[in-house]
C-alpha positions as CSV (number, residue, x, y, z in Angstrom):
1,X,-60.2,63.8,97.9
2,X,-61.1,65.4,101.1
3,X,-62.1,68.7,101.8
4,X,-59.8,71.2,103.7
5,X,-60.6,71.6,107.1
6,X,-59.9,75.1,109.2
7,X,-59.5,74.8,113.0
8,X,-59.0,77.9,115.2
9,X,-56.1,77.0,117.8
10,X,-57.3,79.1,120.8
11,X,-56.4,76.6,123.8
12,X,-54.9,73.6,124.6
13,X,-58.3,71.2,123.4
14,X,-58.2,73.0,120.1
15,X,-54.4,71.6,119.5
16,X,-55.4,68.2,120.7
17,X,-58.2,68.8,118.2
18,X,-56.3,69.5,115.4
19,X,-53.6,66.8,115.8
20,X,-57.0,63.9,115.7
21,X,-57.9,65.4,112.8
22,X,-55.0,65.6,111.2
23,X,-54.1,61.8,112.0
24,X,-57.5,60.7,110.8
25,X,-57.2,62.8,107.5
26,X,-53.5,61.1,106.6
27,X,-55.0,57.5,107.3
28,X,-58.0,58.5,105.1
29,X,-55.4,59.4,102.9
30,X,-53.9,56.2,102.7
31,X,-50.7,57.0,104.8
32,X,-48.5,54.8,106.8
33,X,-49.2,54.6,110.6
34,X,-45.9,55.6,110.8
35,X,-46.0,58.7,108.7
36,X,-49.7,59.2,110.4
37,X,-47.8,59.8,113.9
38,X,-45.3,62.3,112.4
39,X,-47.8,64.2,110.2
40,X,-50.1,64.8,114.1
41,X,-46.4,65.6,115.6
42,X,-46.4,68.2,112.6
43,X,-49.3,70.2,113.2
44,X,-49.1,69.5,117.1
45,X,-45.7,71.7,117.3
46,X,-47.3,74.1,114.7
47,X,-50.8,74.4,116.8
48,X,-48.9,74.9,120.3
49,X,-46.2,77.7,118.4
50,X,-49.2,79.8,117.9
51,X,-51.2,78.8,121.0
52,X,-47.6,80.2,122.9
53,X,-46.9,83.0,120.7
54,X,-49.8,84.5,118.9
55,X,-52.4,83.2,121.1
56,X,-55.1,82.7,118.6
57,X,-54.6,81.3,114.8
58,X,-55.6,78.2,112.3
59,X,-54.2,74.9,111.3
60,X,-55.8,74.5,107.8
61,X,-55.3,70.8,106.5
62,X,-56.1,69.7,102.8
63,X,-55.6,67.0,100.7
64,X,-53.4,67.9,97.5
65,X,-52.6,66.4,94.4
66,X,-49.5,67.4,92.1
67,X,-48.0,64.8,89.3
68,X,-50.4,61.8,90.4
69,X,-48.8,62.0,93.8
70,X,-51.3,62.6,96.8
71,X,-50.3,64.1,99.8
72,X,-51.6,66.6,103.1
73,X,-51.0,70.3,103.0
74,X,-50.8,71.9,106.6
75,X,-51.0,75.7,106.8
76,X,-50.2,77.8,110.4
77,X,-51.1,81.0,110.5
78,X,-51.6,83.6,113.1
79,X,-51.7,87.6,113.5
80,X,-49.3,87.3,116.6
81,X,-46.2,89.2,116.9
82,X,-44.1,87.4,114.3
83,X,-40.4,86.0,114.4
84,X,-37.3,88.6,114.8
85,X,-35.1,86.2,113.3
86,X,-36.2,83.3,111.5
87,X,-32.9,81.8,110.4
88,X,-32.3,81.7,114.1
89,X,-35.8,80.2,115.0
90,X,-34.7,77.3,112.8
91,X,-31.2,76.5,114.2
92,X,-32.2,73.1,116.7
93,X,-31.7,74.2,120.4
94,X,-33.3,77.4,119.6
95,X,-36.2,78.8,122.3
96,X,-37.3,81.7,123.4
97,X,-39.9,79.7,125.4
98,X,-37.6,77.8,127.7
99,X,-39.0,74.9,125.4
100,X,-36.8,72.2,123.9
101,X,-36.3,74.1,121.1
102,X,-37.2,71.1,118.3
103,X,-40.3,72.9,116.9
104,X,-39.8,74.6,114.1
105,X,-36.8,72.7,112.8
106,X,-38.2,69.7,113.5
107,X,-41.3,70.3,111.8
108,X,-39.1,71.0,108.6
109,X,-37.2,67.3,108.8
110,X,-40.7,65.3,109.2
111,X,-42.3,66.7,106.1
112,X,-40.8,67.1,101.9
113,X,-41.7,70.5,101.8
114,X,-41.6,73.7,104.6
115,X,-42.3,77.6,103.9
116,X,-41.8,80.5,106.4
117,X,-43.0,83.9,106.1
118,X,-43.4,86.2,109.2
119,X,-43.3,89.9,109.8
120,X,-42.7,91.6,112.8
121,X,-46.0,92.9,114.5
122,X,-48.0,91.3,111.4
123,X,-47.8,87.5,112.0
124,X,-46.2,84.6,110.5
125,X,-47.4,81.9,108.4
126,X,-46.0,78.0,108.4
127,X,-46.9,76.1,105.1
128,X,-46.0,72.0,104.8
129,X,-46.3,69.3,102.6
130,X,-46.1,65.9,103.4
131,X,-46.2,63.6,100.2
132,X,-47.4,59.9,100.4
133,X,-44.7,58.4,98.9
């Protein structure tokens, strides 16, 4: 299995970062190219959400292994101001950037598992799974 890697997302080259080595991790994981694209459009939305809200944070990608299944576990976190609302955050159409609005919610349909935690003035933290089915 690999090991987990921990990238601070700071600027824009740190999310392009993060998204190459998260596509190379899934292929060394054996994933479809298919399922490869989605897992970089994963961390890419999760990389520029702290990049536009906190400002500085991590993408931590590992491999995980539960019931002979093998998969990639992504994990956002920053210290930024955290999300008011985060049943709102998750409705699609919902921006407070001017964005499109897909982020969050789209994040949740392209992987098998999503987490939120967040707290106002503390930070928030994203955790997904994506299995390789």
């Amino acid at each position: 299995m690999a090991v987990a890697n921990r990238i601070v997302i700071e600027n824009e080259q740190d999310i392009v970062f993060a998204r190459q080595t998260g596509r190379n991790m899934s292929k060394q994981l054996g994933f479809g190219n298919i399922v490869q694209s989605r897992i970089a459009t994963a961390i890419s939305e999760l990389a520029r959400n702290i990049f536009l809200y906190a400002g500085k944070g991590t993408i931590t990608l590992e491999a995980v292994e539960d019931e002979g299944k093998s998969g990639i576990r992504i994990t956002a976190e920053d210290q930024g101001c955290g999300i008011t609302d985060i049943r709102k955050a998750m409705e699609d159409g919902y921006s407070t950037s001017g964005g499109l609005g897909a982020g969050l919610p789209g994040v949740k349909r392209m992987v098998d598992h999503f987490t939120i935690e967040s707290a106002v003035g503390m930070g928030t933290k994203v955790t997904v799974v994506k299995w390789n089915n």
